[in-house]
C-alpha positions as CSV (number, residue, x, y, z in Angstrom):
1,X,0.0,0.0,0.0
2,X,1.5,3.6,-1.1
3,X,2.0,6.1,2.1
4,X,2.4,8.6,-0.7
5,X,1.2,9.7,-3.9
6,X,3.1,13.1,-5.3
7,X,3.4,14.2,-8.8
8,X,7.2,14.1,-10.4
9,X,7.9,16.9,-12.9
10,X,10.4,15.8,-15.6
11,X,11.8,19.1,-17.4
12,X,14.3,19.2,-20.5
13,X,17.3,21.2,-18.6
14,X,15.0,23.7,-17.3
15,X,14.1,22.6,-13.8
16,X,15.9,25.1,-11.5
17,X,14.4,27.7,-13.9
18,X,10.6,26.4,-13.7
19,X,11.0,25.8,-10.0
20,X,12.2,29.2,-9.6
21,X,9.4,30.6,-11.5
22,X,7.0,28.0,-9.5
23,X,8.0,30.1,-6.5
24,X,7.4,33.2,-7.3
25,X,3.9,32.2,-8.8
26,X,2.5,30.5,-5.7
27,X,4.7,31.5,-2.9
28,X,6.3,28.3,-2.2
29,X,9.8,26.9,-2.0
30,X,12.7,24.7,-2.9
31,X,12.9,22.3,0.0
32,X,16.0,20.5,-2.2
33,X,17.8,20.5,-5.3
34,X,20.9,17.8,-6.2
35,X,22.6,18.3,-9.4
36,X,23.6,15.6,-11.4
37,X,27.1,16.6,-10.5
38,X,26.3,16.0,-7.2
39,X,25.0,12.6,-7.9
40,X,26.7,9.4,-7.7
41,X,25.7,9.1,-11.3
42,X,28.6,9.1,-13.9
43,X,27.8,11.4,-16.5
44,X,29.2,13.6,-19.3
45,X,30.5,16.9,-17.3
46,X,28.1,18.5,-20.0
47,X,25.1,17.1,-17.7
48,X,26.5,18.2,-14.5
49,X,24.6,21.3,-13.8
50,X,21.4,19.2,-14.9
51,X,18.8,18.4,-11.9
52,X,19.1,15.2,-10.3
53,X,16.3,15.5,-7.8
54,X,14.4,18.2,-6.2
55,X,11.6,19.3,-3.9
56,X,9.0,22.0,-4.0
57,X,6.6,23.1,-1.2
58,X,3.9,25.5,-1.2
59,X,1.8,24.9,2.1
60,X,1.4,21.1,2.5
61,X,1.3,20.8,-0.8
62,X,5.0,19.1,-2.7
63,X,5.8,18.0,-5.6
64,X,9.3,16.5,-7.0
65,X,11.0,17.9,-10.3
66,X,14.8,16.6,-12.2
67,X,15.5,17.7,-15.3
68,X,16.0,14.4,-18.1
69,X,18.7,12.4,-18.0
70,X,21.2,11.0,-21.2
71,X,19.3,8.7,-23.2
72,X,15.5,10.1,-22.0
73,X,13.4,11.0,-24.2
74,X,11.1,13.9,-23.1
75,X,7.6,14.1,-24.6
76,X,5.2,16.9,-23.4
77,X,2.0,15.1,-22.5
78,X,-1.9,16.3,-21.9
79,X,-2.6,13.9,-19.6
80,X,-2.1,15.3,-16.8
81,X,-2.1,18.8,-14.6
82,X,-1.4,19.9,-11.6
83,X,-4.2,20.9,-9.7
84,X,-4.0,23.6,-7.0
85,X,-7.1,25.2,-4.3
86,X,-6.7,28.3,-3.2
87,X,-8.6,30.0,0.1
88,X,-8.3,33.3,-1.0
89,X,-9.7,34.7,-4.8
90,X,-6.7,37.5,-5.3
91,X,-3.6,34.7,-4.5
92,X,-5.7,32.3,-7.4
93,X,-6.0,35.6,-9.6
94,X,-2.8,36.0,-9.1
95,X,-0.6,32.7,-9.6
96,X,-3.2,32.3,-12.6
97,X,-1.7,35.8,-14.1
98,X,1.9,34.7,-13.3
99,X,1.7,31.1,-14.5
100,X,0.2,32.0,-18.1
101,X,3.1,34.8,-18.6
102,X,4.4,32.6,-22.0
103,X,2.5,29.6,-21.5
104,X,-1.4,29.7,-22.5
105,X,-5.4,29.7,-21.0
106,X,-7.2,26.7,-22.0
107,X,-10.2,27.7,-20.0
108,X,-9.9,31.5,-18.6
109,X,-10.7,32.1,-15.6
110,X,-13.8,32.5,-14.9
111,X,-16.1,31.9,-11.5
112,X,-14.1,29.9,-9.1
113,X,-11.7,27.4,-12.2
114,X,-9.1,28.4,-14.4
115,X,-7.3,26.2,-16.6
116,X,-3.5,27.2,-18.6
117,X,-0.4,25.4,-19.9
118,X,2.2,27.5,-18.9
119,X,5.6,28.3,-20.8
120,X,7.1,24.8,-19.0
121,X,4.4,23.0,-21.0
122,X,3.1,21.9,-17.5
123,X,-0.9,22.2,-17.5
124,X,-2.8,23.9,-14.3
125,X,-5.7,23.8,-13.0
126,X,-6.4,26.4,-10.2
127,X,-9.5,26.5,-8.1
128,X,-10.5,29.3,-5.8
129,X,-12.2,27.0,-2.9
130,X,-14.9,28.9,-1.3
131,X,-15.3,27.0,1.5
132,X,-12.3,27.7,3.0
């Protein structure tokens, strides 16, 4: 039985630079980052500054990111996004207006949803919860 279920972000060398712009879009952190240089991994030197493995927060809320390794291919998928509640309207209004900057709405946001693909080619879904 899994203890755990938490979504793993694969990017193509641009990790640091998406989890970066993750923070400053909802607020959250980088619990951890390893570079492949840092790794026990035995790689070209071109790869070192690549991200092994890495952790971001926002609330109680993580995910895990690495950038791809030699030999992986990365294909940009529409089967999944992330999806993320917020208590207040203004901080969903505003990680929705942050997110899109190069990426793209697929639903604008409208009522209490929003749905865009964001210039990571990572799909959100962000919901203002009005219960909380």
């Amino acid at each position: 039985m899994a203890n755990q279920l938490m979504p793993y972000l694969i990017f193509p060398g641009t990790c640091k630079e998406a989890l970066t712009f993750y923070c400053d879009c909802l607020g959250g952190e980088i619990a951890f980052l390893q570079t492949v240089g840092e790794s026990p991994l035995k790689v070209d030197n071109a790869w070192s500054h690549r991200v092994f493995h890495s952790e971001f927060r926002v609330g109680e809320v993580r995910f895990r990111a690495s950038d791809n390794m030699p030999n992986q291919e990365l294909v940009h998928g529409t089967n999944f996004a992330l999806f993320v509640t917020f208590a207040e309207k203004e901080r969903q209004v505003s990680a929705f207006e942050k997110l899109v900057e190069g990426g793209n709405v697929i639903m604008p946001l409208e009522g209490n949803f929003g749905m865009l693909c964001d210039r990571y080619q990572i799909q959100w879904m962000l919901v203002h919860d009005t219960e909380s």
